[in-house]
Structure formats: C-alpha cells, structure tokens
C-alpha positions as CSV (number, residue, x, y, z in Angstrom):
1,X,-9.4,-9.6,-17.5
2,X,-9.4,-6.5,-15.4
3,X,-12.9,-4.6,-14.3
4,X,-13.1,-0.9,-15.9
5,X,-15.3,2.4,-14.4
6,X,-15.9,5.2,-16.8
7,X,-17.1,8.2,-15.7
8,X,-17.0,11.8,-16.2
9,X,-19.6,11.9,-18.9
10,X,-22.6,14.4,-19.1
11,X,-24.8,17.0,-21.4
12,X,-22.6,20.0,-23.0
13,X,-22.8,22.4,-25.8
14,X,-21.9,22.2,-28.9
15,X,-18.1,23.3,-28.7
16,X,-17.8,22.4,-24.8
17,X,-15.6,20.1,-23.0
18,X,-15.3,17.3,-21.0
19,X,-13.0,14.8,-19.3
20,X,-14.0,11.1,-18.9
21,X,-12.0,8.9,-16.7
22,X,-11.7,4.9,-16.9
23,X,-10.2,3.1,-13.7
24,X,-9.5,-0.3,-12.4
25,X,-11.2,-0.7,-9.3
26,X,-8.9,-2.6,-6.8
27,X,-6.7,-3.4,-9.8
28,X,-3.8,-1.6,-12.2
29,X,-3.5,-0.7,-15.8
30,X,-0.2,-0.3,-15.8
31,X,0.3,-3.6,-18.5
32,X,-2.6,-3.0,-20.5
33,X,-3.1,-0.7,-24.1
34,X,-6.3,1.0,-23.0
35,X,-8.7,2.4,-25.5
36,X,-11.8,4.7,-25.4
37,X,-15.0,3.7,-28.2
38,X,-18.1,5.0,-28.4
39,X,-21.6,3.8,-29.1
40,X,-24.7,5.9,-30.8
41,X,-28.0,4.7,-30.7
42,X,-28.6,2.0,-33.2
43,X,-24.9,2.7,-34.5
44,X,-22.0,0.0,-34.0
45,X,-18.9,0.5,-31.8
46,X,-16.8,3.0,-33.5
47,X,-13.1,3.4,-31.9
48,X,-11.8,6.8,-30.7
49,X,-8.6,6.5,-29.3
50,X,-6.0,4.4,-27.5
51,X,-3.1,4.6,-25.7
52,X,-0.1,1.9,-24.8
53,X,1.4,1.2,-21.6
54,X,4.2,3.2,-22.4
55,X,2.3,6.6,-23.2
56,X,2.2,5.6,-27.4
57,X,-1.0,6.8,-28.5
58,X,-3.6,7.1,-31.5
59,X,-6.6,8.6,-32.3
60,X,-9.6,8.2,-35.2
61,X,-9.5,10.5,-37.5
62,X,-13.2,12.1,-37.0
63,X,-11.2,13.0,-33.1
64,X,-7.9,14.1,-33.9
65,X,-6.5,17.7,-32.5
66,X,-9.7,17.9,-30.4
67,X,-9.5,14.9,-27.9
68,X,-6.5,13.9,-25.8
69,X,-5.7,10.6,-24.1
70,X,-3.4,9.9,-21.7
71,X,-2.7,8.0,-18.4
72,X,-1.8,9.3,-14.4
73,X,1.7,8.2,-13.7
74,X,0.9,5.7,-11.5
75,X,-1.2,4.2,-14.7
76,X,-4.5,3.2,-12.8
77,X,-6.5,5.5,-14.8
78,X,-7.0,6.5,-18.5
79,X,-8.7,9.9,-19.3
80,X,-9.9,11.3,-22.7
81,X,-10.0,15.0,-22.8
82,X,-12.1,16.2,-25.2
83,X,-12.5,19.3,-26.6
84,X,-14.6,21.1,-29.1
85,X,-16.9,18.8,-29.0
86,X,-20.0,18.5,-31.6
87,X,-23.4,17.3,-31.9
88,X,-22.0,14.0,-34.0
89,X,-19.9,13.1,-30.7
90,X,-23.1,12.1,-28.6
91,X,-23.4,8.6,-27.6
92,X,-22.1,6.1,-25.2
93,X,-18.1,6.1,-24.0
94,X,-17.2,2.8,-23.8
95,X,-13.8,1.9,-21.6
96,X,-11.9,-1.1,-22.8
97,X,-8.4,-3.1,-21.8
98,X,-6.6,-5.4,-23.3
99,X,-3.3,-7.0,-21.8
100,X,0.0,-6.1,-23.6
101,X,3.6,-5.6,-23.3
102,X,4.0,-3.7,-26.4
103,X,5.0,0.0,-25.8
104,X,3.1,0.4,-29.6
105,X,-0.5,0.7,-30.9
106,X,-1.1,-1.1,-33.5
107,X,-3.6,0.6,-35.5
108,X,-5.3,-2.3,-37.2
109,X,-5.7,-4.1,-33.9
110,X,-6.8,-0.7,-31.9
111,X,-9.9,-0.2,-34.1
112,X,-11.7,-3.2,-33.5
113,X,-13.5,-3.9,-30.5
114,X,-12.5,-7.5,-30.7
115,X,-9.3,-7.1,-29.4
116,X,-10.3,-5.9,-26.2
117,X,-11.4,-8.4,-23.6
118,X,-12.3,-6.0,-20.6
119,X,-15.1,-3.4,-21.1
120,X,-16.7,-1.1,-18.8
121,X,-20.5,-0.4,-19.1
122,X,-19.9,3.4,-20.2
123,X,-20.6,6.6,-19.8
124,X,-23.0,9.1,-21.8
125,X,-21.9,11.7,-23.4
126,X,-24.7,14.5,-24.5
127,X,-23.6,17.2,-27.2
128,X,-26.1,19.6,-28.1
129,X,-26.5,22.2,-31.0
C-alpha cells in the first residue's frame, strides 16, 4: 500500500474550476493506476476518473469533456482538472492507488472502489448555484 494526500479542494461557483492534487508522501506512483471518486453526503462512492501508469485514462460519464486527469512526469502526483463544474459535483474527492503494471484501464475494475487498496482521506469540493 502506498499513503495518498489530496488537496486542492474548496467552495466555487457554479461553472468554476478547480484543480485537486493526490501525492505519495515520501513514496512514488509511478507503478500504480490511480483514480479520483467522490463521496456526497449520505451517497455511496461514485468513481470519476482514472488514469494508468502509462498516461491511459477514463472518465464517468456524468465528468466527461469537463474534467481532466493526468500525472507530472516524474509520476508522484495525480491531478484532476475540473472544469465547469456544477452544483451536483459537491462532495468529498477521494484519492485512491492500486498497484499495476498494466498500461490499460480496465473499466469494470476502475469503477469500483474495491479494487483500490490505498485511499487518502479527501478533499471537499463545494459547488454552488
């Protein structure tokens, strides 16, 4: 398992931006699919988007055309652009890593918190009308 740090989060309008970030402390990413979640209040964990170690990524469709993952080239940190953001994106960013050598998502393994074994505590995210 690797520890995670999200941050980045905050209160914006409705069709603002923001840019979280989701590092390693002391460790590396580099070998890991990463993937972004996010939790509303008394909702379940609902995926957003991932990316593999090679730079393969995929998003949900609710997120598609308005955020953007990606990874620094030295692949300790993960961000998620998001843009055009809306009321229905508020809640809690979750950061979560799971070790891989695949340079693939695969979508049916992406979307389910299960198949991540590192999370980081999160980061809130505020969109209002």
């Amino acid at each position: 398992q690797v520890q995670l740090l999200e941050s980045g989060g905050g209160l914006v309008q409705a069709g603002g931006s923001l840019k979280l970030s989701c590092g390693a402390p002391g460790g590396t990413l580099s070998r890991y699919t990463v993937a972004w979640f996010r939790q509303a209040p008394g909702k379940e964990r609902q995926f957003v988007a991932a990316i593999s170690m090679n730079g393969k990524t995929y998003y949900a469709g609710s997120v598609k055309g308005r955020f953007t993952i990606s990874r620094e080239t030295a692949n300790s940190t993960i961000y998620l652009e998001m843009n055009s953001l809306e009321p229905e994106d508020t809640g809690n960013f979750y950061c979560a890593a799971t070790f891989s050598n695949q340079d693939h998502v695969d979508p049916r393994s992406v979307v389910n918190p299960r198949s991540f074994r590192s999370w980081g505590r999160g980061t809130q995210v505020t969109v209002s009308s």
